[in-house]
C-alpha positions as CSV (number, residue, x, y, z in Angstrom):
1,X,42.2,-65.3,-36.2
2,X,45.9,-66.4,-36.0
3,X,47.6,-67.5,-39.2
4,X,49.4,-71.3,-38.1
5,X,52.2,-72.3,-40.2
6,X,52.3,-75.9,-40.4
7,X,55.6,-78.0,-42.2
8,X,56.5,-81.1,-43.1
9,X,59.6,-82.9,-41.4
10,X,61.5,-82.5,-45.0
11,X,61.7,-78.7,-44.0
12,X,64.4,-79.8,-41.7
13,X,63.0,-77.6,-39.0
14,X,64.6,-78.6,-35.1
15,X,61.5,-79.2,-33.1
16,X,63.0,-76.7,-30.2
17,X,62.8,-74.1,-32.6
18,X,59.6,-74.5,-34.3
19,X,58.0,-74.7,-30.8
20,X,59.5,-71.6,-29.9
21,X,58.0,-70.2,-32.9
22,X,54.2,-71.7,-32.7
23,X,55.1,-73.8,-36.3
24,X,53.6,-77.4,-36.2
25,X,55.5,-80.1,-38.3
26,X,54.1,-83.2,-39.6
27,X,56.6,-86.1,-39.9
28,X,57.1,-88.4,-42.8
29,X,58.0,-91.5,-41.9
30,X,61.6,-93.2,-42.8
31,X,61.7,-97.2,-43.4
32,X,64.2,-99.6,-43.2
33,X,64.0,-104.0,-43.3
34,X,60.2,-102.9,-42.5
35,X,60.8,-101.1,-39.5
36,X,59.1,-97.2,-39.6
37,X,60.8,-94.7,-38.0
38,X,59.5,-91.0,-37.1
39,X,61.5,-88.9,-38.8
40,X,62.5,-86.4,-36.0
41,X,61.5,-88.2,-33.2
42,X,62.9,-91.7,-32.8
43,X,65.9,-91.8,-35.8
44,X,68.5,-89.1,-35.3
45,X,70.1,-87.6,-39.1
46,X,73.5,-89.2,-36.9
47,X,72.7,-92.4,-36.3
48,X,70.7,-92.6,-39.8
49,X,74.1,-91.4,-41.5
50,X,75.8,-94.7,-39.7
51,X,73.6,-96.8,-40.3
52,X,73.5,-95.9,-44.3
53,X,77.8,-96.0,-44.1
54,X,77.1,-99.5,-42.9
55,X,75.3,-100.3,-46.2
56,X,71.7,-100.3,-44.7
57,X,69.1,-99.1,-47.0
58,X,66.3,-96.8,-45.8
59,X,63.3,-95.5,-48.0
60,X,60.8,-92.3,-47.4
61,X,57.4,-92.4,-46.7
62,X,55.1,-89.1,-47.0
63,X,52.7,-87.2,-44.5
64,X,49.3,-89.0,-45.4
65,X,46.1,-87.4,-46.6
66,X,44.5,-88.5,-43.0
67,X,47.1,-86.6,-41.3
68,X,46.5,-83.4,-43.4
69,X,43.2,-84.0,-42.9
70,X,43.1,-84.1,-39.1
71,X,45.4,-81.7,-38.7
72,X,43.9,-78.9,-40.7
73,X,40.6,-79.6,-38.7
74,X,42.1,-79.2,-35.7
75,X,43.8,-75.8,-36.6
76,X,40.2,-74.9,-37.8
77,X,38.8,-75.5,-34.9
78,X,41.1,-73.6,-33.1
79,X,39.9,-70.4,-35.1
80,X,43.1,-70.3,-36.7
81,X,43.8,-69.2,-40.3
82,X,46.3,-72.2,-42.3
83,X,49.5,-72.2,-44.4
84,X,50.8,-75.4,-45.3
85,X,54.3,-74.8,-46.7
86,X,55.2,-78.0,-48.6
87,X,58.6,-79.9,-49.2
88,X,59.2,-79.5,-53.0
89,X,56.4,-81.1,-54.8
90,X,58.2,-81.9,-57.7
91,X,60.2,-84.7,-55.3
92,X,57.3,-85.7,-52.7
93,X,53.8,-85.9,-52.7
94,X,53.1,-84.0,-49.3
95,X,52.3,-81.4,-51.3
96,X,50.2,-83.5,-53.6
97,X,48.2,-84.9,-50.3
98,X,48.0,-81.6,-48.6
99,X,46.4,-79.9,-51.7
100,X,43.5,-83.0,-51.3
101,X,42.8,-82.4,-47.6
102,X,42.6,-78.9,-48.2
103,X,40.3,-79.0,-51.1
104,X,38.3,-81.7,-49.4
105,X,37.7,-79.0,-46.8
106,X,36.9,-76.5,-48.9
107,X,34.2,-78.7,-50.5
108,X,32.1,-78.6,-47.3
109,X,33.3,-75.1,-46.0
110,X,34.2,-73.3,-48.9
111,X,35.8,-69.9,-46.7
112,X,38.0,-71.8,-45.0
113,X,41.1,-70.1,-44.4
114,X,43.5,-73.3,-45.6
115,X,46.4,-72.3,-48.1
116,X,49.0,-74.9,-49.3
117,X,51.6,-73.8,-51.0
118,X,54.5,-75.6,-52.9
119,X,57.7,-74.3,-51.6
120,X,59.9,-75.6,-54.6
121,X,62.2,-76.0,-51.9
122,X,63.7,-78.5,-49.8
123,X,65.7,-79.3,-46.4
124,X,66.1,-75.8,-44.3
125,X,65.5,-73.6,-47.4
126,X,61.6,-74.1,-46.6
127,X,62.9,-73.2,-42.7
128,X,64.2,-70.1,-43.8
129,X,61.0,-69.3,-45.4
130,X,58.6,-70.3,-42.4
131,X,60.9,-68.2,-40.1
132,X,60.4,-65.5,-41.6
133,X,57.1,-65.7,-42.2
134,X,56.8,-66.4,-38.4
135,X,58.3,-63.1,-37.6
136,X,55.7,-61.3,-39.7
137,X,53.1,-62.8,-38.1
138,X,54.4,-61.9,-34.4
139,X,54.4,-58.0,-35.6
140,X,51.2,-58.1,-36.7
141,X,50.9,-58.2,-40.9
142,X,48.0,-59.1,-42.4
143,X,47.5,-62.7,-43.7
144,X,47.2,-61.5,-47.0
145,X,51.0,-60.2,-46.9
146,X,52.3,-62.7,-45.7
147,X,51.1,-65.2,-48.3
148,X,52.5,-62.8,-50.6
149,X,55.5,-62.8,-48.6
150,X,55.5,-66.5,-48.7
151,X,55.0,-66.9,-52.4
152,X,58.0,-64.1,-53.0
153,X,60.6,-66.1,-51.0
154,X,60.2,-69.2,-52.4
155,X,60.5,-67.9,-55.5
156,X,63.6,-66.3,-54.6
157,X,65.3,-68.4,-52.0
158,X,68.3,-70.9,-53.7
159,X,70.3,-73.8,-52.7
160,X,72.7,-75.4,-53.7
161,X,74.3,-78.9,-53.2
162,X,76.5,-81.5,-53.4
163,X,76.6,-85.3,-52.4
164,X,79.2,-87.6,-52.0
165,X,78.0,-90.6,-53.9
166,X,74.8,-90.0,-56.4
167,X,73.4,-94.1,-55.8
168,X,71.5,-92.5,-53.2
169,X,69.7,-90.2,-55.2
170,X,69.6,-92.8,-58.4
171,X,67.6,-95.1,-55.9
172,X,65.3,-92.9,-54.8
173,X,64.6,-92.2,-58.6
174,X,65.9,-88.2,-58.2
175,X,68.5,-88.8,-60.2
176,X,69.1,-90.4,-64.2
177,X,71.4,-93.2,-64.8
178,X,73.3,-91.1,-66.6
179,X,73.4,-88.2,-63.9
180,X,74.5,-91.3,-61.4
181,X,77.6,-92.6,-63.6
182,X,79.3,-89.2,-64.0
183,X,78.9,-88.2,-60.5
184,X,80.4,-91.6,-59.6
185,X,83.7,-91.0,-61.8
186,X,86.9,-91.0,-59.5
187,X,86.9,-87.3,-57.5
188,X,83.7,-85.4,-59.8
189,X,81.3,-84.0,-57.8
190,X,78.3,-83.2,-58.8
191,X,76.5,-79.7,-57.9
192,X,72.9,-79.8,-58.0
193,X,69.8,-77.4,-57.0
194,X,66.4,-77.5,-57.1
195,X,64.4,-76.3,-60.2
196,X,62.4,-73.0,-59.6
197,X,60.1,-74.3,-62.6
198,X,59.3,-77.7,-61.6
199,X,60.4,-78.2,-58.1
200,X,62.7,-81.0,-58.9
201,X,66.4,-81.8,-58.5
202,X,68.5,-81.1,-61.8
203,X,72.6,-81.0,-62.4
204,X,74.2,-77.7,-62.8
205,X,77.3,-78.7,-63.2
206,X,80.7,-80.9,-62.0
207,X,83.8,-80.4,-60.1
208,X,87.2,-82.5,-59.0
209,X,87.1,-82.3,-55.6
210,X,84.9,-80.1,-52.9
211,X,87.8,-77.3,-53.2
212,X,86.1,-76.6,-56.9
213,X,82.4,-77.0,-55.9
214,X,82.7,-74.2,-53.2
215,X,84.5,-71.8,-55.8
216,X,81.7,-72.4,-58.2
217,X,79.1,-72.0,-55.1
218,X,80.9,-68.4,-54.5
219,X,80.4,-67.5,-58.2
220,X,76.9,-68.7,-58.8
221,X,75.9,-66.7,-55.5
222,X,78.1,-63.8,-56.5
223,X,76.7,-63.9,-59.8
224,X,72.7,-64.5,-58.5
225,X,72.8,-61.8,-55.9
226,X,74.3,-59.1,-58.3
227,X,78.0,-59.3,-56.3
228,X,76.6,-58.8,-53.2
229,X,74.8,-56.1,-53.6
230,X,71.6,-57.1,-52.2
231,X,72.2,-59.5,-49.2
232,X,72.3,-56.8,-46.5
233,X,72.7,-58.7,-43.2
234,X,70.9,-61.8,-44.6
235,X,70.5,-65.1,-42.7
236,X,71.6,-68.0,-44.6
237,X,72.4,-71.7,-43.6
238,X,74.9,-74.3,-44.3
239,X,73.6,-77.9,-43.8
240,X,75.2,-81.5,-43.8
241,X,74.9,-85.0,-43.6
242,X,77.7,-86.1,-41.3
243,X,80.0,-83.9,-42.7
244,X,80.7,-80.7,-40.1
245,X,84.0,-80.0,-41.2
246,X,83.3,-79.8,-44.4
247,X,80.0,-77.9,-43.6
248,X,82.2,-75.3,-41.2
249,X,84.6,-74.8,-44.4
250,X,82.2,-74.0,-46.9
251,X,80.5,-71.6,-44.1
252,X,84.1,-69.8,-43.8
253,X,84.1,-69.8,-47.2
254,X,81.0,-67.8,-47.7
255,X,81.7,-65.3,-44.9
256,X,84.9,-64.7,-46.1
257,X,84.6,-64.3,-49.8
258,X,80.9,-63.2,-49.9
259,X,80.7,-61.7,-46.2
260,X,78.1,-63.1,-44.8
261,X,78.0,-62.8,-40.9
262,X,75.4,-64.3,-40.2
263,X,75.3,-68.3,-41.1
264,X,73.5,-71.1,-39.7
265,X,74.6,-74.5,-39.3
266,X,73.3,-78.1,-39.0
267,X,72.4,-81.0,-39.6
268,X,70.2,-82.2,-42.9
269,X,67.2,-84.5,-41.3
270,X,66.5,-88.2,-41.9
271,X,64.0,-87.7,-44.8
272,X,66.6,-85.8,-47.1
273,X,69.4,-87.8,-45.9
274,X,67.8,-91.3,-47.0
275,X,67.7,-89.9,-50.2
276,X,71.1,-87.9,-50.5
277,X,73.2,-90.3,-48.4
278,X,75.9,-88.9,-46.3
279,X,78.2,-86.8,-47.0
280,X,75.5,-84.1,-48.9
281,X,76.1,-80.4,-48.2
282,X,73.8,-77.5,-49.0
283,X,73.8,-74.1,-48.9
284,X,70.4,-71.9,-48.7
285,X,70.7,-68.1,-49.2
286,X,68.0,-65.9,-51.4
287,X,69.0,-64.2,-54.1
288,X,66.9,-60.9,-53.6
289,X,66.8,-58.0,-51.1
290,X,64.5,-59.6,-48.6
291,X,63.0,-56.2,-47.1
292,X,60.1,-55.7,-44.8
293,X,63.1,-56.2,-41.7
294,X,63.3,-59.7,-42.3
295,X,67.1,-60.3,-43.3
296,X,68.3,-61.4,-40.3
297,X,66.5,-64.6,-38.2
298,X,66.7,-65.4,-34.3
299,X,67.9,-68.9,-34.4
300,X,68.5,-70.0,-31.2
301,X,67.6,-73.7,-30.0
């Protein structure tokens, strides 16, 4: 048996790279005036990011229990072993639906090899997590490692974020009216993460300007990882919505204060951005000594 890792498209995976790396995504879908989109597939994160500067509202819709359903039968069938690694389930119900499925399965075979876990993650955080988990499975680890594997990076992998204008996240109902009027005052920007506990997004604190976001970025991950004395060569990213200078700043930023050499960039997909608007930027790093060789990621698309 082979263990498949399947995502959803809020993982913010490119599809080059999880095909180079056997990882099947399943796409939520992204709506606007009625129109569906694939997220992935036929709406680009750029052209989404200009069409929401131009005022056009766009909503989310998650992978459904059918498509869960199928798909874990087919990986079944296959004789493959299943991880579903979720998008946050504290701010979608993939995970929600996924768990279903899988139990619905389990009803009628009850040693089917189906686990769905809740990544308390989001964007390329849950990447990060799947890649690795990919490399363990190329050299061999048992299944039950990596799950444990799995379950210890989530726990330990961090981001954190900023957007440029909080409606988005209000709208989506991420965000408090109260969270959405202070990040809106004149030059404040909010920095936000995702709750280990919960899975869902919650304020940490506010800055004037991005210059005082990324210093407070560099202390919390300074602070978090002990002053560096656990990150080793680790593989981290940088991600944006439509923002790449910004997004290459804050990446010089953490190589030259931190010194990190190895740093991903890209672009944050069309489910996230819907809900963060443009201008969002993220960084994903995890907070513990990794081990088991696994610091450093091929990333190449």
């Amino acid at each position: 048996m082979t263990l498949k890792i399947i995502l959803d498209s809020g993982s913010d995976m490119p599809i080059e790279i999880a095909e180079k790396n056997d990882i099947s995504i399943l796409p939520l879908t992204v709506i606007s005036n009625g129109v569906e989109y694939i997220d992935g597939l036929n709406l680009k994160p750029k052209e989404l990011v200009s069409r929401m500067k131009n005022d056009e509202v766009f909503t989310t819709s998650q992978v459904s229990y059918e498509q869960f359903h199928i798909k874990f039968n087919q990986e079944l069938d296959r004789g493959n072993e299943i991880v579903y690694l979720s998008l946050s389930g504290g701010i979608s119900g993939c995970y929600a639906s996924g768990m279903m499925a899988a139990n619905d399965i389990l009803e009628d075979n009850p040693n089917a090899p189906i686990y769905v876990i809740n990544s308390k993650c989001a964007s390329f955080a849950i990447s990060l997590i799947a890649l690795r988990a990919s490399m363990m499975i190329k050299r061999g680890f048992k299944t039950k490692e990596i799950i444990s594997k799995i379950h210890e990076l989530c726990d330990n992998t961090d981001h954190y974020f900023t957007v440029d204008d909080m409606k988005y996240l209000y709208r989506g109902g991420r965000v408090t009216a109260t969270q959405k009027i202070l990040g809106g005052m004149l030059n404040i920007k909010p920095l936000l993460t995702v709750d280990k506990e919960n899975g869902i997004l919650i304020g940490i604190d506010k800055k004037r300007g991005l210059k005082q976001v990324y210093k407070k970025i560099i202390d919390l991950i300074k602070k978090n990882t002990q002053n560096n004395k656990v990150l080793g060569n680790q593989t981290i990213a940088v991600f944006h919505s439509g923002v790449e200078d910004y997004a290459i700043e804050l990446k010089d930023i953490l190589s030259n204060e931190i010194g990190y050499t190895d740093i991903i960039l890209g672009d944050i997909g069309s489910t996230i951005t819907a809900h963060t608007g443009p201008g969002c930027i993220v960084v994903f790093y995890s907070k513990n000594e990794i081990g088991e060789g696994l610091d450093t990621i091929e990333y190449k698309k």
